[in-house]
VOBA-1610 file (N, C-alpha, C; in pm, whole numbers, padded with zeros to 5 digits, always signed):
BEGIN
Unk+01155+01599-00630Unk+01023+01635-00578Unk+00991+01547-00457Unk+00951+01632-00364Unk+00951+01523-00227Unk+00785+01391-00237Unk+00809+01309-00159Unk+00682+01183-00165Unk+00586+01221-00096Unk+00493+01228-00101Unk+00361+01270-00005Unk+00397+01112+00052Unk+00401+01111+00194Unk+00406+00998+00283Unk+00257+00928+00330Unk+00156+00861+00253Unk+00024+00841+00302Unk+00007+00755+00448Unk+00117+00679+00448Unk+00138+00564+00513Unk+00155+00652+00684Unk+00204+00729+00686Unk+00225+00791+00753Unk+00065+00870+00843Unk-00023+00872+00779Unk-00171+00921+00834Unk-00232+00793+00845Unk-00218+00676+00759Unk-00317+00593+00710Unk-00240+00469+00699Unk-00188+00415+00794Unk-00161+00298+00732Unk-00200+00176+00713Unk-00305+00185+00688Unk-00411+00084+00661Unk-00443+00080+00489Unk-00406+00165+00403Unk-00392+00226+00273Unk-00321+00094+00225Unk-00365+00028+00132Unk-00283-00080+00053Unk-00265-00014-00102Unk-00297+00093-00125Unk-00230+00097-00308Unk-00328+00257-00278Unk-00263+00307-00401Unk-00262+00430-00468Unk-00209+00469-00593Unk-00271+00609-00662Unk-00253+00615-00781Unk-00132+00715-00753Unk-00035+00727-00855Unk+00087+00818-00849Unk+00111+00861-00937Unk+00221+00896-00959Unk+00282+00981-01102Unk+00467+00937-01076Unk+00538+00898-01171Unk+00650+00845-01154Unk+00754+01040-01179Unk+00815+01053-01067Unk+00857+01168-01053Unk+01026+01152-01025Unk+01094+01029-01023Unk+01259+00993-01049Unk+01268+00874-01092Unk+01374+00850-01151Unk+01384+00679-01167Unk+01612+00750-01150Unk+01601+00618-01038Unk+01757+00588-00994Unk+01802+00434-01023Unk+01946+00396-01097Unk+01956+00280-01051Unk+02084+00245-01010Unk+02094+00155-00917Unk+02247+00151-00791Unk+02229-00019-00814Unk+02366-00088-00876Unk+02419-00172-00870Unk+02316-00269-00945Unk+02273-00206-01090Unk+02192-00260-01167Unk+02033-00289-01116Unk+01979-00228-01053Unk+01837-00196-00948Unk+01779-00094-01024Unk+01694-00093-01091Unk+01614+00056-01065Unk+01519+00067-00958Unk+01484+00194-00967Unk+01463+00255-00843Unk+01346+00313-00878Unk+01221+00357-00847Unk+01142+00454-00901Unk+01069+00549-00754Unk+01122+00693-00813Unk+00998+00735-00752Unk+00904+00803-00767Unk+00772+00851-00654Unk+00653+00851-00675Unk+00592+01014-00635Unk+00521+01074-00640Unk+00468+01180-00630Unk+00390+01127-00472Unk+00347+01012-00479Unk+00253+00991-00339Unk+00291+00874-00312Unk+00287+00786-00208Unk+00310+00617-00162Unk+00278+00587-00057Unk+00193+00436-00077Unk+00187+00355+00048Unk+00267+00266+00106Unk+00354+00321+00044Unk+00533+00167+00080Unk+00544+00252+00164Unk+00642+00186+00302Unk+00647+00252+00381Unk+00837+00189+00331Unk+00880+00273+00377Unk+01014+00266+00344Unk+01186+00220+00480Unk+01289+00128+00393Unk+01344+00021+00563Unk+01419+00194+00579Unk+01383+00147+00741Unk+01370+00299+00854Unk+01320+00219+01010Unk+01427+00242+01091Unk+01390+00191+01240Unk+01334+00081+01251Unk+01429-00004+01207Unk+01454-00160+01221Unk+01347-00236+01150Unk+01220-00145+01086Unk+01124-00192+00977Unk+01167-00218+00869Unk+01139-00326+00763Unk+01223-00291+00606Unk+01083-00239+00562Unk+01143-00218+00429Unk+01084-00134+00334Unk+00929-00283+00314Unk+00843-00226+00265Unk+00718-00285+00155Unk+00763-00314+00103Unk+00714-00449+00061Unk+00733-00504-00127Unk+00588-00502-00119Unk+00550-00487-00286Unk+00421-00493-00369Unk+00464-00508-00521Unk+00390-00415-00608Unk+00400-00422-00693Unk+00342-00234-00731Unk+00408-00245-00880Unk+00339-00109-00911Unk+00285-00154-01079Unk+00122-00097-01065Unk+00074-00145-01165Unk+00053-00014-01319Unk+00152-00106-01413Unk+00193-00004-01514Unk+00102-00027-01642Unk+00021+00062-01674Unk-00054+00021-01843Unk-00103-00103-01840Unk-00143-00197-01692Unk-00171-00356-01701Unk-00080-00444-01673Unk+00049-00374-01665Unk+00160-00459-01593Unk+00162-00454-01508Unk+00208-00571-01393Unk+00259-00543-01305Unk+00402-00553-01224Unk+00482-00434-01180Unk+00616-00447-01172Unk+00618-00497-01059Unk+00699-00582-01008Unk+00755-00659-00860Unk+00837-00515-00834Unk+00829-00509-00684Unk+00874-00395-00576Unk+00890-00472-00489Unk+01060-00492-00460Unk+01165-00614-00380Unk+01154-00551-00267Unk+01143-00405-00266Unk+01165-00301-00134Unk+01164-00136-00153Unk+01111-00096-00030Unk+01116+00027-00037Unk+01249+00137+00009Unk+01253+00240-00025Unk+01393+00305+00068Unk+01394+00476+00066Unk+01444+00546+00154Unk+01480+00636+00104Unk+01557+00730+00004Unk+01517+00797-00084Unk+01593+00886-00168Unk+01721+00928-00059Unk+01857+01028-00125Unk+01894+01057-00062Unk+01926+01191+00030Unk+01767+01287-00009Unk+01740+01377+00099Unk+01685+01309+00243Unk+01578+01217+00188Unk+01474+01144+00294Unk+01356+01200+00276Unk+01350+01303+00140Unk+01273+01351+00119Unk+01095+01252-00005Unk+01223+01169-00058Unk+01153+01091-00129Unk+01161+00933-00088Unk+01092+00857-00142Unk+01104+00707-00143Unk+01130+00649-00295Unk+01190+00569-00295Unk+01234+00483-00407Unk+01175+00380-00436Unk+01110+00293-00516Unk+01062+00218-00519Unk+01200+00081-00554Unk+01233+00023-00541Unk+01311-00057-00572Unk+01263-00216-00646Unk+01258-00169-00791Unk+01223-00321-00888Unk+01309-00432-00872Unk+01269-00588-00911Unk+01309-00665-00934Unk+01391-00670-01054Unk+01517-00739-01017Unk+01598-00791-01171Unk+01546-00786-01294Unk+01563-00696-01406Unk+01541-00762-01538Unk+01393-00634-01539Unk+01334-00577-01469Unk+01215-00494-01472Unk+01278-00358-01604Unk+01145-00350-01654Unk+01174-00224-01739Unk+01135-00098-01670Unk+01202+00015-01657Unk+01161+00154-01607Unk+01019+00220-01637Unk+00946+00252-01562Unk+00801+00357-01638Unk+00888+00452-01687Unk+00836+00522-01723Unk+00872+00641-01786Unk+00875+00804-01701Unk+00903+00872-01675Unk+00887+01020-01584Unk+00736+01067-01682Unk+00621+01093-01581Unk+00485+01097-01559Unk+00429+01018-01602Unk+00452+00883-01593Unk+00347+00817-01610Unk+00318+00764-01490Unk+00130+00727-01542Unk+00091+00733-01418Unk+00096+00548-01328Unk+00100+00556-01242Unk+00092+00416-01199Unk-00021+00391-01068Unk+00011+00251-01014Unk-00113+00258-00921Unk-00003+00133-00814Unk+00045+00184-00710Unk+00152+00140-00598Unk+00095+00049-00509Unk+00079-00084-00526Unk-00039-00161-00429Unk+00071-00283-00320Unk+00080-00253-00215Unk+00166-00271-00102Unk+00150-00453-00083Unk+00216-00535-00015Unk+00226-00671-00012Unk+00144-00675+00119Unk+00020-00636+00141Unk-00058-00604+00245Unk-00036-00700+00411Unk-00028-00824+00335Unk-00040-00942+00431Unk+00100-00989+00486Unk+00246-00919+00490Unk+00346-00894+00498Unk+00334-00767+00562Unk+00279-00686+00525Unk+00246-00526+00570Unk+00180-00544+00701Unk+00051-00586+00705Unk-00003-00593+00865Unk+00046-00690+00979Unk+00193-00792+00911Unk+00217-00878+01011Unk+00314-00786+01083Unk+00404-00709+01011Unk+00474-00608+01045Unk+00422-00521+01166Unk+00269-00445+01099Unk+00234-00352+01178Unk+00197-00425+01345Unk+00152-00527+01340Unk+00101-00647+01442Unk+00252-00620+01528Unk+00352-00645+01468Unk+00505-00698+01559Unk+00531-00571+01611Unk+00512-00490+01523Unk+00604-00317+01572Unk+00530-00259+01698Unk+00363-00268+01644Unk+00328-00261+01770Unk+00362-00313+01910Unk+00318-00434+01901Unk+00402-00551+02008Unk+00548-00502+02092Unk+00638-00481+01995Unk+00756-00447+02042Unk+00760-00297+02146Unk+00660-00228+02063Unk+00641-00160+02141Unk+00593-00136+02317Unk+00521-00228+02320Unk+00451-00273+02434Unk+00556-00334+02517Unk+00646-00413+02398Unk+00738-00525+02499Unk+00844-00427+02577Unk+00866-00270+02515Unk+00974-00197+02547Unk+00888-00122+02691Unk+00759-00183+02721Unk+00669-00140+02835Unk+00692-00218+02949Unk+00691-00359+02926Unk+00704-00453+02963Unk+00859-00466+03077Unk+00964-00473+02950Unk+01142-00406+03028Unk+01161-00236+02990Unk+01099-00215+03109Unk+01132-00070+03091Unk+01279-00018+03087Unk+01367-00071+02991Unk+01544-00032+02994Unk+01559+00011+02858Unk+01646+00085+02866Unk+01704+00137+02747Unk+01751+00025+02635Unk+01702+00101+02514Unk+01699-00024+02404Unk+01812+00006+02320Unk+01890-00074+02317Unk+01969-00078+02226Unk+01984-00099+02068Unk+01907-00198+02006Unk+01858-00231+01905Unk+01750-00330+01902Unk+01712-00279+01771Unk+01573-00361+01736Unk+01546-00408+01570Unk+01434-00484+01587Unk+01427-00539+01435Unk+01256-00595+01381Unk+01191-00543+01316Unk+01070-00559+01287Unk+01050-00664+01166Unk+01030-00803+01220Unk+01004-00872+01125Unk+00865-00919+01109Unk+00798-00997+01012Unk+00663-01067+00967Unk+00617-01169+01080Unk+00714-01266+01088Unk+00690-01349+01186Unk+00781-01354+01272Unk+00882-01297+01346Unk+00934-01242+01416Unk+00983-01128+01507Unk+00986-01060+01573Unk+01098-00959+01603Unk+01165-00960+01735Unk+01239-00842+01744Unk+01315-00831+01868Unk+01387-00694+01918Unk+01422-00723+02013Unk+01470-00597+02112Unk+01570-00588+02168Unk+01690-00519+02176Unk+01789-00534+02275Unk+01826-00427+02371Unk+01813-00496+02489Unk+01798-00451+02613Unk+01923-00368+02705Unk+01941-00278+02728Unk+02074-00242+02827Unk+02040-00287+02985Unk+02025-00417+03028Unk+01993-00419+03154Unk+02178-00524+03223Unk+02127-00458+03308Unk+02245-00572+03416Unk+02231-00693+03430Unk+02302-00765+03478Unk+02305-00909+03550Unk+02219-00894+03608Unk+02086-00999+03517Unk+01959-01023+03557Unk+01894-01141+03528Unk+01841-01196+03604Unk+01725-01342+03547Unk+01588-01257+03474Unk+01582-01271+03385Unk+01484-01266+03272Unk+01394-01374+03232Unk+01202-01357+03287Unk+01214-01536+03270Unk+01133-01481+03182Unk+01083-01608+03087Unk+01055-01586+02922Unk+00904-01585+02950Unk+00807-01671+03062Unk+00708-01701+03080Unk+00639-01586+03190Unk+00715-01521+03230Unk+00648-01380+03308Unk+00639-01254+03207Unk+00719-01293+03126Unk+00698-01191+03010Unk+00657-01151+02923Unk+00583-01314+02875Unk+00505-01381+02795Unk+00411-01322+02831Unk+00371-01366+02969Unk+00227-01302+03023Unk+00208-01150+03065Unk+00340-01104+03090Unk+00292-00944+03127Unk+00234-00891+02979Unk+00344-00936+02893Unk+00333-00845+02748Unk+00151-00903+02750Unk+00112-00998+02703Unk-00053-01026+02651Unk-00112-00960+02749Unk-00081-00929+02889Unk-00208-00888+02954Unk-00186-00734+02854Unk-00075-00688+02841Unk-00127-00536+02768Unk-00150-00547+02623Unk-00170-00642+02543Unk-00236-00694+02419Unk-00402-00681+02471Unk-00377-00739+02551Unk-00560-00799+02570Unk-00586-00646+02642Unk-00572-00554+02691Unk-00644-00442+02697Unk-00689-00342+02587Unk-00716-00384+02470Unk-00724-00316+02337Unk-00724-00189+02316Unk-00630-00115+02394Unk-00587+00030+02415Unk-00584+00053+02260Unk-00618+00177+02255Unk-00615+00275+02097Unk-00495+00336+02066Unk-00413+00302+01968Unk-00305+00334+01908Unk-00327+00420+01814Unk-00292+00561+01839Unk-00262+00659+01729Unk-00124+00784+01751Unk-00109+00858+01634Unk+00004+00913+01636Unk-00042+01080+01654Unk+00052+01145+01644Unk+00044+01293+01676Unk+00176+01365+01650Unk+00203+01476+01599Unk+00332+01514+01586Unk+00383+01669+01702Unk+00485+01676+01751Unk+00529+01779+01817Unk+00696+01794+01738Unk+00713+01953+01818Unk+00842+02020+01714Unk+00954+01919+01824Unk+01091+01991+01736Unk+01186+01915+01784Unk+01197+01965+01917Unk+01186+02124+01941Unk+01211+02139+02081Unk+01126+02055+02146Unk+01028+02060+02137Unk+00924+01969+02269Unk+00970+01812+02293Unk+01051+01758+02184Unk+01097+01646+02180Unk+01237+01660+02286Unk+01348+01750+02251Unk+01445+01832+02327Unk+01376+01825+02488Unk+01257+01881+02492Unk+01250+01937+02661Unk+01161+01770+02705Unk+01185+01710+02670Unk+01117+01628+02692Unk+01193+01441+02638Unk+01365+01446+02694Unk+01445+01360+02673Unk+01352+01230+02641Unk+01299+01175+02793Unk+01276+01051+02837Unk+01148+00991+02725Unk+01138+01051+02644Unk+01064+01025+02540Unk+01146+00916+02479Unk+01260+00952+02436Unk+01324+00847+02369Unk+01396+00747+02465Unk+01342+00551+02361Unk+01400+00495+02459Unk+01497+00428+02378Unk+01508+00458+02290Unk+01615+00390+02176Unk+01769+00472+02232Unk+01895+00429+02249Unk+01960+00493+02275Unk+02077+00431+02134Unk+02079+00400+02053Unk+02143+00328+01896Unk+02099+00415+01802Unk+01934+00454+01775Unk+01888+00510+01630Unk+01774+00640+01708Unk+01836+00740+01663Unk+01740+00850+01731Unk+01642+00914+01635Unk+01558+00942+01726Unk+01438+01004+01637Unk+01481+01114+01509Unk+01447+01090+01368Unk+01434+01196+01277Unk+01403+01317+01336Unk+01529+01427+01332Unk+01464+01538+01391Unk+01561+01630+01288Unk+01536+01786+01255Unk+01528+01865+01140Unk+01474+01923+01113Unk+01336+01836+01077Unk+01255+01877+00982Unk+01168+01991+01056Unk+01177+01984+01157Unk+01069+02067+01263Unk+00979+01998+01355Unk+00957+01895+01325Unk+00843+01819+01370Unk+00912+01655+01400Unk+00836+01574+01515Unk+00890+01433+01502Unk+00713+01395+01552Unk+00719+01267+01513Unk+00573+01212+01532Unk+00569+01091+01636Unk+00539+01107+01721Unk+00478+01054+01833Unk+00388+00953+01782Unk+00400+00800+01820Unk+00299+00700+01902Unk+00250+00666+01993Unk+00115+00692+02039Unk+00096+00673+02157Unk-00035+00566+02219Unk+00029+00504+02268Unk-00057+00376+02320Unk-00154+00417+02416Unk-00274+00409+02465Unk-00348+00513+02500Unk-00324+00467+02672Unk-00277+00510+02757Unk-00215+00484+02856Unk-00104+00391+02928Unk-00061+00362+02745Unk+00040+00281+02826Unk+00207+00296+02748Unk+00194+00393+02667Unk+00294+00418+02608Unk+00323+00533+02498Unk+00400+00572+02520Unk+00430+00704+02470Unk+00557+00711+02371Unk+00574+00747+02230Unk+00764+00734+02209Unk+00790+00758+02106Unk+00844+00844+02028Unk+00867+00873+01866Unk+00889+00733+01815Unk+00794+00810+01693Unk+00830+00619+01556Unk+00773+00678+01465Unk+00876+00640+01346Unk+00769+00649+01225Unk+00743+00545+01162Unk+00746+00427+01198Unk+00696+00293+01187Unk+00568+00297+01170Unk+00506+00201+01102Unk+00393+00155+01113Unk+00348+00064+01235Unk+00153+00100+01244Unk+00113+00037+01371Unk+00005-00010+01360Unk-00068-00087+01391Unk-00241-00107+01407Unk-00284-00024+01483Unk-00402-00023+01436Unk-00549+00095+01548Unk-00560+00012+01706Unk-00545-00050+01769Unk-00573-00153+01853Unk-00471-00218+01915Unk-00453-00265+02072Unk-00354-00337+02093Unk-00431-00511+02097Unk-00528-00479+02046Unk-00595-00648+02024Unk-00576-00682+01916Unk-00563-00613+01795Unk-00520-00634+01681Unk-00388-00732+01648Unk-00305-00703+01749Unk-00165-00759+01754Unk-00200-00960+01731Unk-00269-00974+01833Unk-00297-01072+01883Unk-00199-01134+01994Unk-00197-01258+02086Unk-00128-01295+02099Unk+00000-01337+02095Unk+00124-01321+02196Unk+00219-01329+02151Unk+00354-01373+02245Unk+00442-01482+02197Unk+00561-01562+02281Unk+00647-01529+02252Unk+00711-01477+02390Unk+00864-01444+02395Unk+00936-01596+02357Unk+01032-01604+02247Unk+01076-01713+02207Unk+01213-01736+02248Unk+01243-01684+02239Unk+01437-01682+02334Unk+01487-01528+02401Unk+01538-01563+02503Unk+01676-01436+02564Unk+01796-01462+02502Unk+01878-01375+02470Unk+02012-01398+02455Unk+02095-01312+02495Unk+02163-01339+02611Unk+02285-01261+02654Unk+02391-01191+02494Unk+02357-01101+02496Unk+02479-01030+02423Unk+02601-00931+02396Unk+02665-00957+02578Unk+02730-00839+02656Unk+02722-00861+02753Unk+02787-00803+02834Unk+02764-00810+03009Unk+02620-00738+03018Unk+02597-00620+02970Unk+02447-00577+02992Unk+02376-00592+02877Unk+02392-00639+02802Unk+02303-00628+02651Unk+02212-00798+02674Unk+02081-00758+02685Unk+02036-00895+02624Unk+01897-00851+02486Unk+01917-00959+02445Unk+01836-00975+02329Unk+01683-01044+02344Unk+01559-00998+02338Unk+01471-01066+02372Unk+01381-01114+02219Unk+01354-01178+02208Unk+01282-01244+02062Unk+01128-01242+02113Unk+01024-01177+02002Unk+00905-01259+01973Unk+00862-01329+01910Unk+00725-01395+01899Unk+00650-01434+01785Unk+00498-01417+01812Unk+00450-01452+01697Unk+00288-01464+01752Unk+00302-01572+01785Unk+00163-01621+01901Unk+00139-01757+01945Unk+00074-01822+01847
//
């Protein structure tokens, strides 16, 4: 049975009530899944939520989230030694919130930073108190302190971040949308969903984001790293 994706309209949603609709387990893990969820699940260099799911007054540790293997569902993934709910019972899925919005803070960011070096990205990685980007540019001086400051001046314009979905063709007639050239947009289903920074950026994700580019807060490019003749690696953090 596929997951109603909430996280996906709302991701500001920290818990919800569900109904346990699979239980999987891979390499002694169970797995559970949900009729509805606010875990957002590891997908485009984001990992999965941890929380907890609250059973009859228990509460189960949730190490991570993931996809089933249509992509149709999410899995909840328990800690060692956890006992299974049962198929319909009901539970209540409450997300590691403060792990959750440092995320949404960085993804955003990164986003901006891929504004910032407008080059084709090679890979990326959405961490709590970190992330990063890798760059396809040439033999170039990259300085850490012009970048520092371009990226905050587009923090500090508190542009409105929201999403929107178009079909795959419009995604098709419309290449330069994508700047990831490693992990390409989910496309299939009919539809891919658009983020869009309100004049300053445009680009399929199904990542999570904040409402705000002030929300992010402040933020230091912490190292370059050459990784290739054209590949460099750029690091953030918050300040």
């Amino acid at each position: 049975m596929p997951t109603e994706f909430l996280f996906r309209d709302d991701a500001y949603l920290t818990e919800v009530e569900a109904t346990v609709t699979g239980l999987t387990e891979k390499d002694g893990a169970i797995g559970v899944a949900l009729d509805r969820t606010v875990f957002y699940p590891t997908g485009g260099g984001q990992p999965g939520d941890t929380g907890i799911l609250v059973v009859a007054g228990q509460d189960l540790a949730v190490v991570t989230a993931v996809y089933g293997e249509t992509k149709q569902d999410i899995v909840h993934v328990l800690a060692p030694g956890a006992t299974a709910p049962a198929l319909g019972t009901s539970v209540t899925a409450r997300i590691d919130w403060t792990i959750r919005h440092k995320r949404m803070r960085m993804h955003t960011g990164l986003h901006l930073l891929s504004v910032v070096l407008p080059y084709p990205v090679t890979g990326g990685s959405v961490g709590a108190d970190e992330g990063r980007l890798d760059f396809d540019i040439p033999e170039a001086g990259l300085d850490r302190d012009d970048i520092t400051a371009r990226l905050n001046v587009l923090i500090g314009k508190d542009a409105e971040v929201t999403e929107r979905w178009i079909t795959d063709a419009e995604l098709e007639a419309n290449p330069g949308l994508v700047k990831t050239m490693s992990v390409k947009p989910p496309m299939g289903s009919g539809k891919v969903r658009l983020v869009d920074i309100s004049g300053l950026d445009l680009q399929p994700c199904g990542g999570t984001h904040v409402r705000r580019t002030s929300e992010i807060g402040p933020m230091v490019v912490s190292a370059i790293e050459k990784k290739g003749k054209q590949n460099r690696r750029v690091r953030v953090v918050f300040a």
